[in-house]
C-alpha positions as MATLAB code, in Angstrom:
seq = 'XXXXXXXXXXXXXXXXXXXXXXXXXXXXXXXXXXXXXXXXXXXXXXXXXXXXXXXXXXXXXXXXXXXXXXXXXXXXXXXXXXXXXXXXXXXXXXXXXXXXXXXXXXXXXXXXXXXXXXXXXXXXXXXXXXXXXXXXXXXXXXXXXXXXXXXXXXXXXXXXXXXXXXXXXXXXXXXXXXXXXXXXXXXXXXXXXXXXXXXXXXXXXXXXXXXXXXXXXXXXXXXXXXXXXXXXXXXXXXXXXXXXXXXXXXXXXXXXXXXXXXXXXXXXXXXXXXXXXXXXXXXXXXXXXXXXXXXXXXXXXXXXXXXXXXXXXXXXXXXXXXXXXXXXXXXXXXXXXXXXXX';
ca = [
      -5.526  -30.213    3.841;
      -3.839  -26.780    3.999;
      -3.179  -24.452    7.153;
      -3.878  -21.030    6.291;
      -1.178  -19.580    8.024;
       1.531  -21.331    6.149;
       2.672  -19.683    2.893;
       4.853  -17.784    0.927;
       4.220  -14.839   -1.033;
       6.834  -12.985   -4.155;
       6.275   -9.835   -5.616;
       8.421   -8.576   -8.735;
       8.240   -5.537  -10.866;
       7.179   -6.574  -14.528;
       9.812   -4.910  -17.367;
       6.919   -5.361  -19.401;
       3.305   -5.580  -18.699;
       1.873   -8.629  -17.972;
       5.049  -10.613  -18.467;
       5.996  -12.958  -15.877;
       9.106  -11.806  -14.450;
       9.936  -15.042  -12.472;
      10.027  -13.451   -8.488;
      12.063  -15.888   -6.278;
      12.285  -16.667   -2.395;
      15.704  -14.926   -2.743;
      15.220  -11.885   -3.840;
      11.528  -11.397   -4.299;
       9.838  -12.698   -0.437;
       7.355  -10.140    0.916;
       6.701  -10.882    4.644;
       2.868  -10.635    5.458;
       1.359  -10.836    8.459;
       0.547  -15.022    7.888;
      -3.079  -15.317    7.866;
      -3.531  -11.629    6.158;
      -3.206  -13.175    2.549;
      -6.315  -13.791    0.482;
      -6.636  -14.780   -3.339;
     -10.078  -13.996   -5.102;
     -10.618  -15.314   -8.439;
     -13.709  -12.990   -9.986;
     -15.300  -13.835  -13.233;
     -18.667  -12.428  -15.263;
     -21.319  -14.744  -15.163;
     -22.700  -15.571  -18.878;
     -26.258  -17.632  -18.722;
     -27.827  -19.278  -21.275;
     -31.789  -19.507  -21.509;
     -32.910  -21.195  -24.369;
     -36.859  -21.189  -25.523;
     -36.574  -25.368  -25.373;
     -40.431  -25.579  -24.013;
     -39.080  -25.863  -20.260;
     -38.041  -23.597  -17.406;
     -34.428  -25.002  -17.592;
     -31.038  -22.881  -17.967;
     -28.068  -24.582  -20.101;
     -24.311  -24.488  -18.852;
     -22.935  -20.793  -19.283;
     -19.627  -19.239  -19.381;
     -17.592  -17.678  -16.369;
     -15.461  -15.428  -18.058;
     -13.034  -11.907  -17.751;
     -11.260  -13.819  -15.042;
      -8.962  -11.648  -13.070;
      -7.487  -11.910   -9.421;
      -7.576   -9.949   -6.484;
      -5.050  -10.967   -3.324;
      -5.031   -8.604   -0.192;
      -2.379   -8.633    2.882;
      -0.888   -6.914    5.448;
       2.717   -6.016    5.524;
       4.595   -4.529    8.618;
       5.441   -1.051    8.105;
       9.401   -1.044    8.405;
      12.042    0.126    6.559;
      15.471   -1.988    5.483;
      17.494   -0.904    8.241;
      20.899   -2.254    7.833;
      23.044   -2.023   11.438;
      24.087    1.382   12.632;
      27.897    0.628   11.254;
      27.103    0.380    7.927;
      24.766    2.917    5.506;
      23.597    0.064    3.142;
      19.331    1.113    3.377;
      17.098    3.533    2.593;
      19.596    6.294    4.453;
      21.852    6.152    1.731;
      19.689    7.551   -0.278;
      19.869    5.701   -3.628;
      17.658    3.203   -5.674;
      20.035    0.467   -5.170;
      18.833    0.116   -1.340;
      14.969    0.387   -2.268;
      12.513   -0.561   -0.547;
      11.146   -4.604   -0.627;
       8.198   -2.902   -1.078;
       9.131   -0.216   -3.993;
       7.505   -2.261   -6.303;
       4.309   -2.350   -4.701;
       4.242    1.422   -4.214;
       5.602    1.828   -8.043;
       2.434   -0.140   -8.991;
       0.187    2.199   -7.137;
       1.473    5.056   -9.593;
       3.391    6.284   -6.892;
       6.995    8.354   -7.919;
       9.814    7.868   -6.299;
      12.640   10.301   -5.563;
      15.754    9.416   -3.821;
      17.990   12.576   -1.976;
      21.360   10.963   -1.358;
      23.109   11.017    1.629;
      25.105   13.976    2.027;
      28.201   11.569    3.217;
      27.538    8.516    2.482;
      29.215    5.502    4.071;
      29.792    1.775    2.751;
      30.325   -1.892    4.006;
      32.835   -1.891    6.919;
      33.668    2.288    7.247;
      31.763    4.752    8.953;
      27.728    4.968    8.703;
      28.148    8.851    7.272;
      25.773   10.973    7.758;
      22.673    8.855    7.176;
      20.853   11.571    5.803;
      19.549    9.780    2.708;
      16.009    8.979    1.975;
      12.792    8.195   -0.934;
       9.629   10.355   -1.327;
       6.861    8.685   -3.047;
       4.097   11.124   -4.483;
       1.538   10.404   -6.536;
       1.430   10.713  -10.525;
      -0.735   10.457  -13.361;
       0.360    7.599  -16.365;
       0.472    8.640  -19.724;
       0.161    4.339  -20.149;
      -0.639    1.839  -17.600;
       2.355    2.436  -15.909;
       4.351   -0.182  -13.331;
       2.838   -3.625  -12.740;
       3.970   -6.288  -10.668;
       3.686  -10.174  -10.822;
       3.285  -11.969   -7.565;
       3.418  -15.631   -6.360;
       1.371  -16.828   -3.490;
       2.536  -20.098   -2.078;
       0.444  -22.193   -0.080;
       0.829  -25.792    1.194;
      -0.230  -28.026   -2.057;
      -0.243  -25.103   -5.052;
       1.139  -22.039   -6.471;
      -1.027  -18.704   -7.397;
      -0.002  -16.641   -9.864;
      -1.283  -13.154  -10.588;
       0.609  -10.894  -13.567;
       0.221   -7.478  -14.493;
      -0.895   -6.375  -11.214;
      -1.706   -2.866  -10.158;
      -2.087   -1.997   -6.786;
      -4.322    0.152   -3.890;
      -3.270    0.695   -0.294;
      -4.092    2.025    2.956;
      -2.143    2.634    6.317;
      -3.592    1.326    9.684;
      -1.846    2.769   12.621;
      -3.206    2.243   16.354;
      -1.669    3.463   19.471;
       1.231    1.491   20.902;
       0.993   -1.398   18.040;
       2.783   -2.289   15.043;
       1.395   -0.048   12.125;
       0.798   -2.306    8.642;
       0.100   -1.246    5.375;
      -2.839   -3.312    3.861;
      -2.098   -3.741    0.359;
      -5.158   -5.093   -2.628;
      -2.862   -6.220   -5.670;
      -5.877   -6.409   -8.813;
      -4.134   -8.162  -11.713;
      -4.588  -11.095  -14.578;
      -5.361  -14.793  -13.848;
      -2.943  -17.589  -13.973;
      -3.790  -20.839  -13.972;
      -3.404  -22.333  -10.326;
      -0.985  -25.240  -10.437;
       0.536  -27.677   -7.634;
       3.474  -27.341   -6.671;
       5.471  -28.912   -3.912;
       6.122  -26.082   -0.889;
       9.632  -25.451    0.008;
      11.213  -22.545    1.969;
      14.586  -23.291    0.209;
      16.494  -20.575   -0.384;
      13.947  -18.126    1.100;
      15.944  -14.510    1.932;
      14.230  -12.131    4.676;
      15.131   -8.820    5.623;
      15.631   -9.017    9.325;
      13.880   -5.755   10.427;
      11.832   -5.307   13.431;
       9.317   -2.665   13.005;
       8.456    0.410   15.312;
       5.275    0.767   17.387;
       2.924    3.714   16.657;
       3.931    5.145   20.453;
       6.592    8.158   20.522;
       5.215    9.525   17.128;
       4.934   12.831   16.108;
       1.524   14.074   14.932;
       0.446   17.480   13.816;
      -2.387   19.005   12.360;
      -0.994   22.818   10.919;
       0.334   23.604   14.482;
      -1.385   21.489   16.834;
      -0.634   18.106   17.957;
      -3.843   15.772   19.312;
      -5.014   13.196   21.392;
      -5.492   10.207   18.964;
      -5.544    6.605   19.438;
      -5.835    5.380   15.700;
      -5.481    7.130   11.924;
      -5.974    5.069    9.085;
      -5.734    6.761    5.635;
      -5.401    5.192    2.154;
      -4.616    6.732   -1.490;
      -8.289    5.367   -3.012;
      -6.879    4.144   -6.331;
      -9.682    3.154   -8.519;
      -8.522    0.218  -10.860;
     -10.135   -0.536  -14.217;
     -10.100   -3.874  -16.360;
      -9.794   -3.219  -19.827;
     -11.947   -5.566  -21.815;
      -9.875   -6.588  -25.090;
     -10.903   -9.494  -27.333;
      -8.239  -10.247  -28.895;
      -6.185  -11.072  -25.274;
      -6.262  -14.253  -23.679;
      -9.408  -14.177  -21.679;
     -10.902  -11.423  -23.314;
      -8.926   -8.073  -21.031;
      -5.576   -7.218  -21.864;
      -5.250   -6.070  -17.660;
      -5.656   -3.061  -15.552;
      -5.089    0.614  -15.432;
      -5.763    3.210  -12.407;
      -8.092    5.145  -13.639;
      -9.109    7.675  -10.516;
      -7.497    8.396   -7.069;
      -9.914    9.137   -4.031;
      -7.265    9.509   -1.329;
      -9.291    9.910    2.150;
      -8.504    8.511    5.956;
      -9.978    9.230    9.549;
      -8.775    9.456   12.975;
      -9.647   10.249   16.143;
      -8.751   13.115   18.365;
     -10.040   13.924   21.657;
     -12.440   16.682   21.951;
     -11.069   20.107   22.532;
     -12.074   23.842   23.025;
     -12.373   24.910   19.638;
     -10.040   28.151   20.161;
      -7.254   24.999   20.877;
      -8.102   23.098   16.810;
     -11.178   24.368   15.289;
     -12.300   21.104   14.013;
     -15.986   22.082   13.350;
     -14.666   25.064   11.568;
     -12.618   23.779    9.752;
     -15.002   21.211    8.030;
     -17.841   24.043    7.509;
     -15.447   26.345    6.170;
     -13.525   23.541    4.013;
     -10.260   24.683    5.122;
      -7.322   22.398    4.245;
      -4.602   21.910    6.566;
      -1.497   19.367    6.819;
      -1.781   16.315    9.130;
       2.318   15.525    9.416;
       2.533   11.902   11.315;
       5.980   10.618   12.309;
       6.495    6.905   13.138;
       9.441    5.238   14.280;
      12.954    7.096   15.773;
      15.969    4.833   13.965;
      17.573    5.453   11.120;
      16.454    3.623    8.238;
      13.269    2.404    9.559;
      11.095    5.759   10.049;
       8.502    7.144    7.683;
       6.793   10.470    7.428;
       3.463   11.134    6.034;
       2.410   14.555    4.979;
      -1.113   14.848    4.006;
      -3.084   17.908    2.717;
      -6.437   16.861    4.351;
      -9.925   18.594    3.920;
     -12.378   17.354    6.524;
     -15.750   15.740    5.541;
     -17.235   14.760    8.665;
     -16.391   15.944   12.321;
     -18.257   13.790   14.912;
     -18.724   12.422   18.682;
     -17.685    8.895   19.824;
     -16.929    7.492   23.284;
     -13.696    6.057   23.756;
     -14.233    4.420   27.350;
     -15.838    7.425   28.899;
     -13.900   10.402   26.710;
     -15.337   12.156   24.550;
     -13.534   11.989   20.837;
     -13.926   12.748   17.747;
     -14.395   11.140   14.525;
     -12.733   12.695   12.488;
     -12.929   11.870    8.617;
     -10.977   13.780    5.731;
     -10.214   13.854    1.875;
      -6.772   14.421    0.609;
      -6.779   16.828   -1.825;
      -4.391   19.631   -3.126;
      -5.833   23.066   -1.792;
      -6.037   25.051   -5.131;
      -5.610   24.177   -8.647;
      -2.973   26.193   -8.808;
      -1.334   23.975   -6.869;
       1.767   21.562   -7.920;
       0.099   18.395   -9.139;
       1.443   15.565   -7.043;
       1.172   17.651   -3.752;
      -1.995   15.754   -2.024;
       0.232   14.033    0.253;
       3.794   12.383    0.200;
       5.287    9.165    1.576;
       8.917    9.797    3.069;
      10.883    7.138    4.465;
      14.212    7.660    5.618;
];
């Protein structure tokens, strides 16, 4: 018997596709929310029919395997103590995010802006003015992977060359997540006797979406939840020479889009219905948390797509849905939304 919410899950960057880099409980652990984590082994379905002189089917072939694991992880950042600058404030890819390699295998770029004085272990904190952007690119190749390993009671799950889709869910007054779907290449499930040995956290207690700042061009709304997600679309690519017959995955097409929902206003306040008939782009800036090290800033160039009426106990609100989308092609690619956390 296993207990679903006991587990362990490592995620490591692969230096080369599809290549096991070996994650550990030391440096590798990726805190989900416990019962968050699911592992979904997919396969085509290959029948056989043969014209024997009966309505029977012979024993086919399950093949293409590949894996699928989803969970939600708290969004936080790796706020070190306010003595000290060793996190994201610093500015630099040695204090990356545990999650970098998640966001790296969403085809996500990352740029760090060093702190403008930066401090160190034991001295002042500086000027914790440091931070990473993550925008989205376009791969010449397939681009970052990651292998993870998902621990449960009896076994061990393996998934290599893993490429990776996620989405932000953010309510009012609760702990925001980020719900991640990791598509990669099957491993062969073995046992394997659980231990926690060694197991390294980053001790990090996330803010609540409460305090947050939240603008749309000028004006800031009513909202109780927004929930937006960068739409990767992730491709096997069918190879028979590889084990299994696919040599992995590639991203393929981003269809960034979220929704939220504002309370109803005069329209010379927001013009929400004319914005969406006149497909006029605006930014939706949201702000969540206040200490250094653990905040992060989403700027999204949103074009709505639907502008609706719901009831939120007696109030009349919208629902609000929207694309993310760069407003001309002119435009810098990359500039449909960015991911700052600082």
């Amino acid at each position: 018997m296993e207990i679903t919410e006991i587990g362990l899950l490592t995620i490591k960057a692969e230096s080369t596709y599809g290549t096991d880099p070996t994650p550990t409980l030391g440096a590798n652990i990726i805190p989900t929310v416990r019962d968050s984590v699911t592992y979904e082994v997919s396969t085509d379905r290959i029948e056989r029919s043969a014209l024997d002189g009966s309505l029977e089917r012979l024993a086919g072939f399950n093949v293409l395997p590949r894996v699928t694991m989803r969970f939600r992880y708290e969004l936080r950042g790796n706020r070190r103590n306010g003595t000290t600058q060793l996190d994201i404030t610093n500015g630099t890819s040695t204090q990356a995010l545990e999650i970098h390699p998640l966001l790296a295998a969403a085809d996500l770029a990352a740029t760090y802006t060093a702190a403008g004085t930066p401090g160190s272990e034991g001295s002042s904190a500086g000027s914790r003015d440091g931070y990473v952007t993550y925008k989205p690119t376009t791969q010449a190749t397939v681009g970052s992977s990651v292998t993870c390993y998902f621990y449960t009671r009896l076994k061990l799950h393996k998934l290599i060359g893993g490429k990776v889709d996620f989405r932000f869910i953010m309510e009012a007054g609760r702990v925001a997540y980020i719900e991640f779907t990791v598509t990669g290449k099957y491993v062969a499930v073995a046992d394997n006797t659980f231990s926690t040995s060694g197991a390294a956290y980053l001790d990090v207690k996330p803010p609540t979406f409460d305090g947050a700042t939240l603008t749309i061009a000028s004006y800031t709304p009513v909202i109780s939840s927004l929930e937006f997600g960068i739409g990767n679309q992730i491709a096997l690519r069918p190879d028979a020479t590889a084990t299994y017959g696919h040599s992995g995955f590639v991203i393929t097409d981003r269809m960034p889009k979220g929704r939220f929902n504002p309370e109803s206003i005069a329209e010379a306040d927001h013009p929400f219905w004319a914005d969406m008939i006149g497909s006029t782009t605006r930014a939706l800036v949201c702000l969540i948390g206040s200490s250094a090290g653990n905040k992060m800033q989403a700027t999204l160039n949103i074009e709505f797509t639907a502008v609706n009426y719901q009831n939120r106990d007696k109030t009349r609100v919208h629902d609000a849905q929207f694309d993310i989308v760069r407003s001309l092609l002119g435009d810098t690619i990359g500039n449909q939304f960015q991911l700052k956390f600082f």
